[in-house]
N, C-alpha and C positions, 0 to 999 in steps of 0.2 A: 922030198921033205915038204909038208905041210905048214905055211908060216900062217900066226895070229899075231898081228900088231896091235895093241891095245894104247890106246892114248888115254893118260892119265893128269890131264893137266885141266886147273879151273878157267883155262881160254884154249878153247878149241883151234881157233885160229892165231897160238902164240908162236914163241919162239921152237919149242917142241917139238909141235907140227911141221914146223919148217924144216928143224931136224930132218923128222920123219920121211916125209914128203923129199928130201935130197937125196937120204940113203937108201930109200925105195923108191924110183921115180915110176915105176913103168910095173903095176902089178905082179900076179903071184903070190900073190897073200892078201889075208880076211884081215880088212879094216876095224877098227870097233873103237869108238867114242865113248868112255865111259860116262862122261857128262849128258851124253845123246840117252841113257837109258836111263828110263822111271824105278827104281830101283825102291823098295821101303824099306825098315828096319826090319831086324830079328824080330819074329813072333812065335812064341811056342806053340798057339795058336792056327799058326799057317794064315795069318790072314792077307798077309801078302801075295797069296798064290797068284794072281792076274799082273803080279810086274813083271818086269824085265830079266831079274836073275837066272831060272833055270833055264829060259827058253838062251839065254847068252852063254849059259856055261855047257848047257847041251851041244850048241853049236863049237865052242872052243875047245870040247873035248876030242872033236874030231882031226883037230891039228895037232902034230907031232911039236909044233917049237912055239911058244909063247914069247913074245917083248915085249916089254910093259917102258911105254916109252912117257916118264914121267920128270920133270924139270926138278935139277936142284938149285937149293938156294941158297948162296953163301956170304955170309956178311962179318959183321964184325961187331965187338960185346963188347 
């Protein structure tokens, strides 16, 4: 089995990562910083062809298991 860890947090070096990085310590799976990739908007246009997205999701398509390892936030109203 193929693993993609996907970090989805607006600090790469947070609490997340640290998650991450504990319950993966030692390789075996494709890293990916979503904050790391240049990424544009929706264009009907295609004008974002030269970022980040397909050449990211071409490579993710090749892994059988996805984690999307993103922080939640819980507080009080």
């Amino acid at each position: 089995m193929t693993v993609a860890i996907l970090l989805a947090s607006s600090r790469s070096t947070g609490n997340t990562r640290t998650l991450v990085d504990l319950a993966f310590p030692a390789g075996g799976f494709s890293f990916e910083d979503i904050c790391a990739l240049d990424v544009g908007f929706y264009s009907y246009e295609n004008k974002n062809e030269g970022d980040d997205f397909l050449p990211r999701v071409r490579r993710l398509m090749l892994h059988q298991t996805w984690i999307i390892a993103t922080p939640l936030y819980c507080g009080t109203a």
